[in-house]
N, C-alpha and C positions, 0 to 999 in steps of 0.2 A: 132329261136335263138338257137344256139349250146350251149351246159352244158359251155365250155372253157368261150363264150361269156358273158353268163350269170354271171357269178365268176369274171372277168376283170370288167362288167361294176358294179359291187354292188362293188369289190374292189376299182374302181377310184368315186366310189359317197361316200366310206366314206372316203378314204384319202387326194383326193382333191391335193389340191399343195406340201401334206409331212407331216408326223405324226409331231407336232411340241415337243412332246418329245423323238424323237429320235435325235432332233438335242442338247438336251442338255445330253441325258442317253448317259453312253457308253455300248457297246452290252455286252454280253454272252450268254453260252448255259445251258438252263435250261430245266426242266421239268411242262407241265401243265396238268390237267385233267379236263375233261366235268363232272359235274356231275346232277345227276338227280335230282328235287326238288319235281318231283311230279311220278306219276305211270304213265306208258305210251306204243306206240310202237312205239318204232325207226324208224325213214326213212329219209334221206336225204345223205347217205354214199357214192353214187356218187356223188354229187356235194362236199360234205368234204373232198373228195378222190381230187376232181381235184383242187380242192383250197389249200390243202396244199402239194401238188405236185408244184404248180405253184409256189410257196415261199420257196420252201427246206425245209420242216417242214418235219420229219417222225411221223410216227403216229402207233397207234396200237389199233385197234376197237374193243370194245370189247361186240360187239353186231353187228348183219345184217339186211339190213330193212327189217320190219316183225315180228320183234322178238319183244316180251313185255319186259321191263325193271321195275323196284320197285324204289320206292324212296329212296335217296341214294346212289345206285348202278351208279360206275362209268362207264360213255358210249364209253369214248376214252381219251386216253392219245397220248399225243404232244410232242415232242423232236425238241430243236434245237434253233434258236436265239432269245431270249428274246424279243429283240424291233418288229420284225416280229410276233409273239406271237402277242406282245399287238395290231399291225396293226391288223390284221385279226381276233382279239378277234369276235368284233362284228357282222362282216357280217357271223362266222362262225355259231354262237350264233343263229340270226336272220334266218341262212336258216335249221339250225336243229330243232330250235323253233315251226316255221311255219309248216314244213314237218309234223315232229314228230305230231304235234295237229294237224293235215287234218287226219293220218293217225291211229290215236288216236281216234278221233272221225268216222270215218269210222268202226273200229273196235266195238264199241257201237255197230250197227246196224249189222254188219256180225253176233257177236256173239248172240243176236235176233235170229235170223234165223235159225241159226246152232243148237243152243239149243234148238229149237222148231222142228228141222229136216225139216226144209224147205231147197230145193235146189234153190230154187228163185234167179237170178241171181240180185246183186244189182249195179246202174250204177249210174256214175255222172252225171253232164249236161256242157253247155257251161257256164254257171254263175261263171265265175274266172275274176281276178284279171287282168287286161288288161297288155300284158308281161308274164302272169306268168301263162296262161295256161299249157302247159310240166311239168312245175314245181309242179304245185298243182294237174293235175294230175295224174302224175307222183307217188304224192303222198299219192294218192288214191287207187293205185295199192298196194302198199304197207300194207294198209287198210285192204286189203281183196275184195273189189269189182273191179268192172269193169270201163273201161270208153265208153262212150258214143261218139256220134262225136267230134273230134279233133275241126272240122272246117265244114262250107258251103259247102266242098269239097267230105267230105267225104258218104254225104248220103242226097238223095232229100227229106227235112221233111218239111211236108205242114202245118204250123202252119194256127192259126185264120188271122192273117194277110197276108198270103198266099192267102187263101181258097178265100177273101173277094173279092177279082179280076179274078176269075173262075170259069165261067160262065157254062161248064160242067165239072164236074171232070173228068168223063172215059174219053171223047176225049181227055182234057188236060194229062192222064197218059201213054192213048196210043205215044200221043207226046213226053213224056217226054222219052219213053222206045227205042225210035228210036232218041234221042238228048243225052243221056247222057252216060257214058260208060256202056257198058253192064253188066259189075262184080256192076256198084252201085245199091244199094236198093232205094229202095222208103217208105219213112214213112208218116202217117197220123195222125196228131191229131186232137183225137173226143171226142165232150164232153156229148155224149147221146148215145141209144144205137142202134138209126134209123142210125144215123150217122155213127158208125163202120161199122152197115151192111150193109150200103151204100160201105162204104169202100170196103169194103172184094168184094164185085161186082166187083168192080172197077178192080180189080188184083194189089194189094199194097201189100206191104212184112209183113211189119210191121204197127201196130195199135197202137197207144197211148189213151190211156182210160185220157183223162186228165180232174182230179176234177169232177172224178165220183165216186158215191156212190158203197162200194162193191159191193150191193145186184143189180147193173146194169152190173158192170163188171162180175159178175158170168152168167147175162144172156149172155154178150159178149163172155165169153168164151165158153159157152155151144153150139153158133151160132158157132163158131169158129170150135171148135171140130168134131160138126155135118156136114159141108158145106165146110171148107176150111182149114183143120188141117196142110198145109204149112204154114200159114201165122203167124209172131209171134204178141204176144202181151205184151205190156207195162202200167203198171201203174204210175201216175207221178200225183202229184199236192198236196201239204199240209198232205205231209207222212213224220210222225213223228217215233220217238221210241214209242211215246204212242200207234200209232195204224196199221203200219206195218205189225205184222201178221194178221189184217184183211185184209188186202190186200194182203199179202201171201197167204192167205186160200183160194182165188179165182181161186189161180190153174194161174194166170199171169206167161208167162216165165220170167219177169225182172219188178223189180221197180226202179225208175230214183229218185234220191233227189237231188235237189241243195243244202241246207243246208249240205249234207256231206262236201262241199265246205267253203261254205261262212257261214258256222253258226259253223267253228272250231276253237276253242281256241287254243290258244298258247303255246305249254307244258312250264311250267319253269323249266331251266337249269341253269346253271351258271359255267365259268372256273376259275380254280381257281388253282394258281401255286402251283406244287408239294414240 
């Protein structure tokens, strides 16, 4: 779904048949501002860019996604017809809301890392909001981290329920290396550390250490470094802020959290006419 798409269809879900006080208000041109209720980092300025492009609103931002804002500080100011205003109040609210606290919450954990001088690459996962994958993360990017695959498309990753129907791995990977496009990776997730080294045999790109004990993943990475130092490795499974830089400290090129996603609040904002 296109950004334009996405903005049209949250606009006809919340206006429906016609803002019912626009047909008694009469118009003018006023002024509104976003303002911040809480401390946060902005993101969502491409889709509030093409949302009030799309209604004749001009606008003036007065922050970029990325940037940290304080509470109180005003995020954007709105020019132009009142009753449009109040149409687009919410769904404006609703996608800066959202963004903003994905990329809010993402920033938690960058700043973890950075302060402790870990270059540790940090990634999302597919765990989004059905529709609203681009969007959330989209808004991760914004955060400080990375994203993970898009989609099934973008990389062959052989979860548990993969694995449970493959009866040899290498032949299956050799298959796989001769069936899939040549530029795709291949990933594996393993939950011991016979299993990675299985892996890494096999010729797989990437390892997923998933819902393993540091002191496993350091031997992981040791085999790694020793025998196969192309191949990367990831950490993923119940990595919180409490305990992240243990898993940083293992020397992993990347850890993957879904909760950068789905465990982020909602920054509160609110518009409120000038």
């Amino acid at each position: 779904m296109s950004e334009l798409e996405f903005i049209k269809n949250a606009l006809n879900e919340d206006i429906g048949r016609g803002d019912l006080f626009s047909k008694i208000c009469d118009d003018k041109i006023v002024k509104a501002n976003v303002l911040a209720k809480d401390d946060g980092v902005f993101s969502g300025k491409k889709y509030i860019s093409i949302l009030l492009s799309l209604v004749g609103l001009e606008s003036r931002f007065y922050f970029n996604d990325g940037e940290e804002f304080n509470k109180y500080d005003i995020l954007l100011e709105i020019s132009g017809s009142y009753l449009w205003i109040l149409k687009i109040e919410r769904t404006l609210l609703n996608i800066l809301q959202h963004s903003s606290g994905i990329a809010t919450n993402v920033k938690s954990y960058t700043r973890i890392l950075q302060e402790n001088s870990f270059n540790t690459i940090l990634l999302d996962t597919r765990k989004t909001r059905p529709n609203l994958r681009e969007f959330e993360k989209y808004s991760v990017l914004n955060g400080g981290a990375r994203n993970h695959r898009l989609g099934l498309d973008d990389c062959l990753m052989l979860k548990d329920t993969n694995l449970s129907h493959i009866s040899n791995l290498a032949d299956f990977i050799r298959e796989a290396r001769v069936k899939i496009p040549w530029t795709s990776k291949i990933e594996i997730e393993c939950d011991c550390i016979n299993m990675a080294k299985e892996a890494m045999e096999c010729g797989v790109d990437i390892i997923m250490c998933d819902n393993m004990k540091p002191n496993d993943i350091i031997e992981v990475v040791s085999h790694r470094n020793k025998y196969y130092p192309h191949i990367l490795l990831e950490a993923s499974g119940n990595i919180s802020k409490e305990n992240i830089l243990d898993y940083a400290k293992t020397k992993v090129d990347a850890i993957s959290i879904g909760s950068l996603i789905h465990h982020a609040t909602w920054i509160d904002l609110s518009l409120k006419m000038a």
